[in-house]
TORTI-503287 format. One record per residue (C-alpha): residue number from 1; residue in one letter; x negated, y negated, z. Coordinates in pm, whole numbers, plus 50000, padded with zeros to 5 digits. Example, Ala and Ser with C-alpha at 12.3 -4.5 7.8 and 13.67 -1.06 7.14 Angstrom:
<pts>
{num: 1	residu: a	px: 48770	py: 50450	pz: 50780}
{num: 2	residu: s	px: 48633	py: 50106	pz: 50714}
</pts>
This chain:
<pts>
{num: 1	residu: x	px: 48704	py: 49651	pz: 51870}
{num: 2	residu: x	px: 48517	py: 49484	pz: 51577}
{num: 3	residu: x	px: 48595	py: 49347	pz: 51262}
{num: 4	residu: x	px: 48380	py: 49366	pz: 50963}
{num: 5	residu: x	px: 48403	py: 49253	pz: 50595}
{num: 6	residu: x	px: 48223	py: 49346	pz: 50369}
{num: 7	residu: x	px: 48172	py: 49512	pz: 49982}
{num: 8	residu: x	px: 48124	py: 49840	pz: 49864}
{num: 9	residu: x	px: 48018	py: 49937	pz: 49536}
{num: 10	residu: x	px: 48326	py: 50151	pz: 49349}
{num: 11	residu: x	px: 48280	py: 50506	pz: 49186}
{num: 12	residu: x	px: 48352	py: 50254	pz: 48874}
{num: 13	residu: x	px: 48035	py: 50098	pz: 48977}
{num: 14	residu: x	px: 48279	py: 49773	pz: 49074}
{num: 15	residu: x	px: 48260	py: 49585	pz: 49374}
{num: 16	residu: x	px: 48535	py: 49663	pz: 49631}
{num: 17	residu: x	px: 48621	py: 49381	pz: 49896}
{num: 18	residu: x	px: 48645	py: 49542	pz: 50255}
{num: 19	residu: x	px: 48781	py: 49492	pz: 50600}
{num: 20	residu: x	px: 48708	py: 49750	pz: 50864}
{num: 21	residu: x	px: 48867	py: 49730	pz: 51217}
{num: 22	residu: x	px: 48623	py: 49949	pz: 51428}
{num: 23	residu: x	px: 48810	py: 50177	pz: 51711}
{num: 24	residu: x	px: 48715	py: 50095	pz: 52051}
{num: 25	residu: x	px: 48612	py: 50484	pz: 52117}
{num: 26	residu: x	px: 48423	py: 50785	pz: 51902}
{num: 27	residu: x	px: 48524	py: 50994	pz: 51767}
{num: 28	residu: x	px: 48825	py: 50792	pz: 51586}
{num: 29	residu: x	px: 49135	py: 50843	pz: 51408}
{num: 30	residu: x	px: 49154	py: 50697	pz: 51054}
{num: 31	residu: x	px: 49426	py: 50431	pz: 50949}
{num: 32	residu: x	px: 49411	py: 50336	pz: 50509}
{num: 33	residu: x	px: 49612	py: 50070	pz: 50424}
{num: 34	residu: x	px: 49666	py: 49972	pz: 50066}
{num: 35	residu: x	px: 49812	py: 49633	pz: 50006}
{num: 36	residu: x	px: 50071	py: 49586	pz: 49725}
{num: 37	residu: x	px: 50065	py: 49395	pz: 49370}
{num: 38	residu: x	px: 49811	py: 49119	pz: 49339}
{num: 39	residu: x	px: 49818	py: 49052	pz: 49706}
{num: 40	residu: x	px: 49524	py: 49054	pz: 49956}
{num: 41	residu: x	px: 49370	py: 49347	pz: 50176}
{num: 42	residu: x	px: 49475	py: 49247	pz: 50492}
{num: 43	residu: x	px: 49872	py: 49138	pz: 50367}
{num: 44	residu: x	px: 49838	py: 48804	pz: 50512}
{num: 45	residu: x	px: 49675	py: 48996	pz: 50821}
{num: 46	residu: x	px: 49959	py: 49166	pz: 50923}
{num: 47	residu: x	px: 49756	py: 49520	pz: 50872}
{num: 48	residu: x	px: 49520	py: 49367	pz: 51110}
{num: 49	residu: x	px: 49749	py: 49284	pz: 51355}
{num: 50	residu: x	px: 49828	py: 49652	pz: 51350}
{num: 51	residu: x	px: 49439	py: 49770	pz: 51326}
{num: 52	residu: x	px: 49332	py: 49559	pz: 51611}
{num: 53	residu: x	px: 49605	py: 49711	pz: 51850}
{num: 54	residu: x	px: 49538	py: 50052	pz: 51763}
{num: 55	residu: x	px: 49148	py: 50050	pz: 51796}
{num: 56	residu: x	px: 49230	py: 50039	pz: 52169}
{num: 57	residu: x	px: 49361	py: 50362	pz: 52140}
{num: 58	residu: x	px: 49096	py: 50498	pz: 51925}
{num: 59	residu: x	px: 49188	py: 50473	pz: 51566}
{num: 60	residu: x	px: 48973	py: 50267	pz: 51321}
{num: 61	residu: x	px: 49141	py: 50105	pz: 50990}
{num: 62	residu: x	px: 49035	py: 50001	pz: 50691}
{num: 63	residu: x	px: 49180	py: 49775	pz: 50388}
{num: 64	residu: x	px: 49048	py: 49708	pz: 50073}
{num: 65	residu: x	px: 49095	py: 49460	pz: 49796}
{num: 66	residu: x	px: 49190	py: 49620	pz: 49458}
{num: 67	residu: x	px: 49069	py: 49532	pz: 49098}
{num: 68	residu: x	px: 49171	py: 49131	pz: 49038}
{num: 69	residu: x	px: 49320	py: 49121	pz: 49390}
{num: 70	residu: x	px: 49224	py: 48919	pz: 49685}
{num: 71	residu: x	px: 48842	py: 48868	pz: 49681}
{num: 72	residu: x	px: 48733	py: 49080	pz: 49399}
{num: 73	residu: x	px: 48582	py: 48937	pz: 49111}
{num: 74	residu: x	px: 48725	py: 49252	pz: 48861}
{num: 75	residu: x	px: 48974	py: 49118	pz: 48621}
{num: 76	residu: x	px: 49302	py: 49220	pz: 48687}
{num: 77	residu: x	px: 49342	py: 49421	pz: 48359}
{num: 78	residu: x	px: 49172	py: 49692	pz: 48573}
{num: 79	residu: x	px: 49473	py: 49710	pz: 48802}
{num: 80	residu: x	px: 49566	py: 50044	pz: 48711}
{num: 81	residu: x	px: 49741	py: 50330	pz: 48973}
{num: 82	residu: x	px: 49455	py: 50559	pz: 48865}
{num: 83	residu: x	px: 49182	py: 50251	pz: 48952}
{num: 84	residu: x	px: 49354	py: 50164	pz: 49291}
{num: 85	residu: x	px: 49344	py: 50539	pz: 49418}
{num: 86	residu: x	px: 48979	py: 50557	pz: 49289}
{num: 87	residu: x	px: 48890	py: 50235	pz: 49502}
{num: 88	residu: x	px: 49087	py: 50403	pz: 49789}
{num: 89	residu: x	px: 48899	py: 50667	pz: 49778}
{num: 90	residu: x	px: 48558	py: 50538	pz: 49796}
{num: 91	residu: x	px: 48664	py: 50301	pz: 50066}
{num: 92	residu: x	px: 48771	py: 50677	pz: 50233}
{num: 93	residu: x	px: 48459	py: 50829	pz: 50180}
{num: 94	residu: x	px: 48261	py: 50493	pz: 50237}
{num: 95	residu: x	px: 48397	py: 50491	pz: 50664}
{num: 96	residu: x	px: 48339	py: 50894	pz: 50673}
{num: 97	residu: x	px: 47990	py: 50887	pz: 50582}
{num: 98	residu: x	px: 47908	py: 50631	pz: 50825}
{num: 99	residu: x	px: 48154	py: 50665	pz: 51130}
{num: 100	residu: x	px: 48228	py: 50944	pz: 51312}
{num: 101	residu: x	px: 48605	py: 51052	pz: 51257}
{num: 102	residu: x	px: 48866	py: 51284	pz: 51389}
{num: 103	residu: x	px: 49010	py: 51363	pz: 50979}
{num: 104	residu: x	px: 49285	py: 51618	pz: 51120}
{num: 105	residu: x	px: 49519	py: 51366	pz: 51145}
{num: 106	residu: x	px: 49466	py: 51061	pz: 50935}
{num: 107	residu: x	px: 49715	py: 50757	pz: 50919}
{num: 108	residu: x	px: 49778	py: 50529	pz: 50544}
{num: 109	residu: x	px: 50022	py: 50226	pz: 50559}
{num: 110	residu: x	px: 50142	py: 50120	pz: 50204}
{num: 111	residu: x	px: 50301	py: 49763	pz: 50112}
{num: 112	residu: x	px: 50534	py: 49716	pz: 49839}
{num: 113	residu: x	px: 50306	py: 49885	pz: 49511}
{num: 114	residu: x	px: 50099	py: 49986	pz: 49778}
{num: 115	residu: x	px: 50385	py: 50226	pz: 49913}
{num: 116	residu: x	px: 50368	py: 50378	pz: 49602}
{num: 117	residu: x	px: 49988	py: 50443	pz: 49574}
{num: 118	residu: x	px: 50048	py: 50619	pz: 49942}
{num: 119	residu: x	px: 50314	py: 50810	pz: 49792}
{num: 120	residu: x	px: 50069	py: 50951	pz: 49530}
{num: 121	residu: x	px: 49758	py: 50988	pz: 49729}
{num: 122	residu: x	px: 49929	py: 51182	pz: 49987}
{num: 123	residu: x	px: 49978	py: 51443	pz: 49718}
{num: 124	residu: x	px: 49578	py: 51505	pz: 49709}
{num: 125	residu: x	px: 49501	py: 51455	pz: 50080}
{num: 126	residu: x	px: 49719	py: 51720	pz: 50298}
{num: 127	residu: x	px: 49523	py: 51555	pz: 50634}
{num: 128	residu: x	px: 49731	py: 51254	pz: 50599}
{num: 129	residu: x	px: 49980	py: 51310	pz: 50821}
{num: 130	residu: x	px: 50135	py: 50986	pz: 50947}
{num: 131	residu: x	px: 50241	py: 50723	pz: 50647}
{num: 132	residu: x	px: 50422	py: 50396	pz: 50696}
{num: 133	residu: x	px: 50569	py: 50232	pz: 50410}
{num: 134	residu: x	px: 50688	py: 49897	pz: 50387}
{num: 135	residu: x	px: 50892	py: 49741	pz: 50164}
{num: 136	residu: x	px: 50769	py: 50050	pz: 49940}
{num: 137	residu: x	px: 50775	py: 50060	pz: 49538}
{num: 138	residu: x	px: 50794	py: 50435	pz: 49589}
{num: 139	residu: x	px: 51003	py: 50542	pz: 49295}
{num: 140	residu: x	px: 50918	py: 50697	pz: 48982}
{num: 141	residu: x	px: 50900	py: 50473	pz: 48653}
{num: 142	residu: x	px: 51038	py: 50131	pz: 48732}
{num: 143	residu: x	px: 51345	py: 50294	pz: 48920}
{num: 144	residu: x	px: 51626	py: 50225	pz: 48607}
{num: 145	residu: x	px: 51506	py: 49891	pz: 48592}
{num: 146	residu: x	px: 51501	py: 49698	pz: 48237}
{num: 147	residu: x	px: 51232	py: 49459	pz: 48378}
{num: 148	residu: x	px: 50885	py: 49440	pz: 48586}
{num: 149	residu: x	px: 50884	py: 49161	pz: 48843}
{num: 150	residu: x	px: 51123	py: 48933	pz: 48617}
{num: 151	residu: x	px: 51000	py: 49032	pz: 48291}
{num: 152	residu: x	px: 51184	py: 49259	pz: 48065}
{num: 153	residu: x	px: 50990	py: 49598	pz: 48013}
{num: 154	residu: x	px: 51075	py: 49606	pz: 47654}
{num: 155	residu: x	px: 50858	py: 49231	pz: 47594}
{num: 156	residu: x	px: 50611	py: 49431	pz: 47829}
{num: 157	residu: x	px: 50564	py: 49734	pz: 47635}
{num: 158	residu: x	px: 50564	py: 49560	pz: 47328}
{num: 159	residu: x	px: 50314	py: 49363	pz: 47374}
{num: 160	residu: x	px: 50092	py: 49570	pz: 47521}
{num: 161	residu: x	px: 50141	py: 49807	pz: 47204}
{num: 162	residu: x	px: 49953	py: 49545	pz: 46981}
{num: 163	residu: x	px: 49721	py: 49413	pz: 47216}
{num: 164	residu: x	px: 49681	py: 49700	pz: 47481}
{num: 165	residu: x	px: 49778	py: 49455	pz: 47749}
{num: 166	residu: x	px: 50041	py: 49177	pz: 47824}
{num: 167	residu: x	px: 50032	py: 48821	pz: 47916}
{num: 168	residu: x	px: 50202	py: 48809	pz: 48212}
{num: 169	residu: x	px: 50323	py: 48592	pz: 48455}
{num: 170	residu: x	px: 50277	py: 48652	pz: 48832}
{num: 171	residu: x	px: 50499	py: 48423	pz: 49028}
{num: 172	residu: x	px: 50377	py: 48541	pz: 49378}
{num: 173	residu: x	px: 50045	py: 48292	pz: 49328}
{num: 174	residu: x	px: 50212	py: 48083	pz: 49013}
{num: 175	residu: x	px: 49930	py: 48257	pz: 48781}
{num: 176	residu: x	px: 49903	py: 48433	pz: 48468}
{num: 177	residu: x	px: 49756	py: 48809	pz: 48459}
{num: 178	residu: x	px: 49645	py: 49049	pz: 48210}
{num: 179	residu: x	px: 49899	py: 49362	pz: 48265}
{num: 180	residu: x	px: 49715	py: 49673	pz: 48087}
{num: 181	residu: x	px: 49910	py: 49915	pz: 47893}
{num: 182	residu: x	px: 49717	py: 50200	pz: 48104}
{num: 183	residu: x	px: 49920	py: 50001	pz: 48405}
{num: 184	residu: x	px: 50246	py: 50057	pz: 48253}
{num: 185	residu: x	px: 50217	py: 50375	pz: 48076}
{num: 186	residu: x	px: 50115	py: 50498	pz: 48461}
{num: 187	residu: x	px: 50374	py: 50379	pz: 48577}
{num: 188	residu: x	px: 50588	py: 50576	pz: 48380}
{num: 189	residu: x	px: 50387	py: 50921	pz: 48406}
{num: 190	residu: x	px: 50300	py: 50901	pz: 48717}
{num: 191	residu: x	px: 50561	py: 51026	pz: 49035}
{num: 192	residu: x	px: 50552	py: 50939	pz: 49395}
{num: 193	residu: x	px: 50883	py: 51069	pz: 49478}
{num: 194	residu: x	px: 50717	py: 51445	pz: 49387}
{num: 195	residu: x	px: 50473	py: 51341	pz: 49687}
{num: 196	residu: x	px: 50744	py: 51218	pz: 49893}
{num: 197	residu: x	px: 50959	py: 51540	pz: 49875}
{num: 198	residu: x	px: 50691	py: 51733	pz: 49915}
{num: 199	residu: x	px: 50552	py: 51542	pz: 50222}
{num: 200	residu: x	px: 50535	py: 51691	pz: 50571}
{num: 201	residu: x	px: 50398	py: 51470	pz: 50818}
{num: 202	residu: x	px: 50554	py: 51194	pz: 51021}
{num: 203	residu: x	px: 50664	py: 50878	pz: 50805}
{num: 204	residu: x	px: 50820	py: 50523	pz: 50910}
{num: 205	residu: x	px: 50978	py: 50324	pz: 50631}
{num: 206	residu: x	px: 51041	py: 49947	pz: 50746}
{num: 207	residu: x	px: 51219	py: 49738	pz: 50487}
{num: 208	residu: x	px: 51378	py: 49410	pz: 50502}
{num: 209	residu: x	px: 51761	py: 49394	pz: 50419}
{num: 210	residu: x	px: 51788	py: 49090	pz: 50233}
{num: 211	residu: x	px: 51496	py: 49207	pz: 49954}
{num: 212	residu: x	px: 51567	py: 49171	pz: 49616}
{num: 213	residu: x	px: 51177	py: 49276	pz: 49469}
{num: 214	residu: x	px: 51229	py: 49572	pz: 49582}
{num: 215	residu: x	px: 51557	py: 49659	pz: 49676}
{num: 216	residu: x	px: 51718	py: 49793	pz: 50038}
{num: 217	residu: x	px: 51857	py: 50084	pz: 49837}
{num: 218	residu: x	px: 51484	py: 50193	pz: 49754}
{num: 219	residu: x	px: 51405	py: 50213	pz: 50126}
{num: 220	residu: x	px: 51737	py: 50436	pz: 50197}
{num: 221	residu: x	px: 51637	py: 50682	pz: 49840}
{num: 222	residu: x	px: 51279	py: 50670	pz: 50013}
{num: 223	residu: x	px: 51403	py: 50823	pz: 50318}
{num: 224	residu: x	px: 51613	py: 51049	pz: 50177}
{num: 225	residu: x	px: 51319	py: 51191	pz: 49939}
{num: 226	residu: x	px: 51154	py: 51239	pz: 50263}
{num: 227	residu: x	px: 51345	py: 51528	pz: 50424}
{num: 228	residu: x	px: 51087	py: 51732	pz: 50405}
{num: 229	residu: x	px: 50889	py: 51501	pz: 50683}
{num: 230	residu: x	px: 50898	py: 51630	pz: 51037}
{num: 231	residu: x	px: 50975	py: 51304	pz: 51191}
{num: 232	residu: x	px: 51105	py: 51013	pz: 50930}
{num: 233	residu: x	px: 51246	py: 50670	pz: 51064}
{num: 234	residu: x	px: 51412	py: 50418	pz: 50881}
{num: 235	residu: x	px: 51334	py: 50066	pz: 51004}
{num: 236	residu: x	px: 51560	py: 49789	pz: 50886}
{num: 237	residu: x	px: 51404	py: 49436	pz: 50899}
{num: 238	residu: x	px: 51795	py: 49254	pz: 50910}
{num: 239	residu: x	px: 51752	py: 48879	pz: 50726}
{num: 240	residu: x	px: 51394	py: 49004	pz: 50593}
{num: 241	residu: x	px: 51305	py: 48954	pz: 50220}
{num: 242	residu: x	px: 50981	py: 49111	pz: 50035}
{num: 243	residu: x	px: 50796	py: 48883	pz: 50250}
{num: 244	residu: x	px: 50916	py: 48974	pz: 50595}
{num: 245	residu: x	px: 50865	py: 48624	pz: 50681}
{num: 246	residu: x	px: 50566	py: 48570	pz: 50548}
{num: 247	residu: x	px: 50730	py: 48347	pz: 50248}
{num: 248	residu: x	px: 50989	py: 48148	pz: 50470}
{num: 249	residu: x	px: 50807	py: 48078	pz: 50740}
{num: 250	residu: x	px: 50978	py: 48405	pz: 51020}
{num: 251	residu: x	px: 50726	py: 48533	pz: 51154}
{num: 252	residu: x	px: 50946	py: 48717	pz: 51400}
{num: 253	residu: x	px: 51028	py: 48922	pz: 51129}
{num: 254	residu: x	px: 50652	py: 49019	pz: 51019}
{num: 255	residu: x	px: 50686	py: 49091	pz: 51431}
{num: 256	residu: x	px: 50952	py: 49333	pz: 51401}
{num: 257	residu: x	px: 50736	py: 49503	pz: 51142}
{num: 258	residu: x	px: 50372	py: 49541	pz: 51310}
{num: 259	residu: x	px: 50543	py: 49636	pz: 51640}
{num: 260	residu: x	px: 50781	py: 49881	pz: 51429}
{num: 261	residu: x	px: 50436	py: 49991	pz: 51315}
{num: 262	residu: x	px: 50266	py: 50020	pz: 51581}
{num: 263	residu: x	px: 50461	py: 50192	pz: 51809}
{num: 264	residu: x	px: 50540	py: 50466	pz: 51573}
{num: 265	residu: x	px: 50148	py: 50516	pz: 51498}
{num: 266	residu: x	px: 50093	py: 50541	pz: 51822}
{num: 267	residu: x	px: 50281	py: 50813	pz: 51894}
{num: 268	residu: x	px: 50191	py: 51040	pz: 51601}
{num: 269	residu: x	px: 49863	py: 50958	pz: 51515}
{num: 270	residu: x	px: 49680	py: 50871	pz: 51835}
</pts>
């Protein structure tokens, strides 16, 4: 098992941050994991926990940092769904030209808005068969909502009407962010509950109980939009917020989640 990071250049000709966790053994199952909104590729390494545990039994992972995330330099007006799935994929087809992989079966972990990229790039890529979703924004539009993260939706879209983005305020780093109209208007027209429903393969969704970014009832309407799955389980984190520990200082609850993760990946994607 090795760890490399690394840059790719995007099909937007931007620079993608990457982590790879090589598989101990050739050829290797494939494991994408997309972190969720403004956080960093490796979700405070808890995707690498899982990565480094499941080289051994011969899949390979890899993480990247989306536009004004983590360690790229993009500016986070670029954050767009359509702009995350193109960096996804190039970080996809970066690891298949160079490593030689087993694609029948291929394994994607999404956290929080990355749970609801998965949800949509399943709908394009029928060989991803085992998903894991955690603490998953995987509901259409902003799920009834009247705000985004705090802020009401109608101050949002307003201001992104006259200046094609918004001003906002991130309080998971205490910053302030350019959100693009293209984000919002996305987030609208796009649906990853149609990908959901339509979904076949094997899915875990692990969410903490005590959330209030994205709800515990999103994780129970998650599974439920996933009858269609062969195997679904429904992993609740009890005393776990957004964070699962990672904010107040648990980290036997990030535990429960990477061993939650791991077991299940083992078993249906090894």
């Amino acid at each position: 098992m090795k760890r490399i990071d690394t840059e790719i250049i995007s099909k937007r000709n931007t620079v993608i941050p990457l982590t790879i966790i090589e598989a101990d053994s050739y050829p290797a199952k494939l494991l994408i994991c997309a972190h969720g909104f403004k956080a960093n590729r490796t979700e405070d390494g808890r995707f690498v926990t899982v990565a480094e545990t499941l080289a051994q039994n011969g899949i390979m992972s890899v993480m990247m940092g989306f536009p004004g995330c983590d360690e790229s330099k993009d500016d986070f007006i670029n954050y767009t769904l359509e702009n995350c799935l193109d960096d996804i994929d190039s970080a996809y087809e970066c690891v298949k030209e160079n490593y030689e992989l087993d694609l029948s079966n291929v394994g994607m972990i999404g956290y929080s808005m990355g749970g609801k990229l998965t949800s949509l790039y399943i709908q394009k890529h029928p060989e991803i068969k085992c998903i894991g979703l955690w603490a998953a924004a995987a509901y259409d539009g902003f799920n009834g909502e009247e705000d985004f993260l705090g802020v009401p939706l109608v101050q949002i879209k307003k201001e992104c009407e006259e200046k094609g983005y918004c001003d906002f305020y991130n309080g998971f780093d205490d910053t302030y962010i350019k959100l693009s109209k293209r984000l919002i208007d996305q987030m609208e027209n796009l649906s990853p509950v149609k990908g959901l429903k339509e979904y076949t393969g094997a899915a875990l969704v692990v969410h903490g109980d005590e959330d209030i970014t994205v709800p515990y009832k999103v994780a129970q309407e998650t599974y439920e939009n996933l009858a269609s799955a062969k195997e679904r389980k429904l992993v609740t984190v009890k005393g776990a917020d957004h964070g699962f520990g990672a904010w107040n200082e648990r980290p036997d609850l990030s535990k429960q989640l990477t061993d939650a993760t791991i077991a299940f990946f083992k078993e249906f994607l090894s």
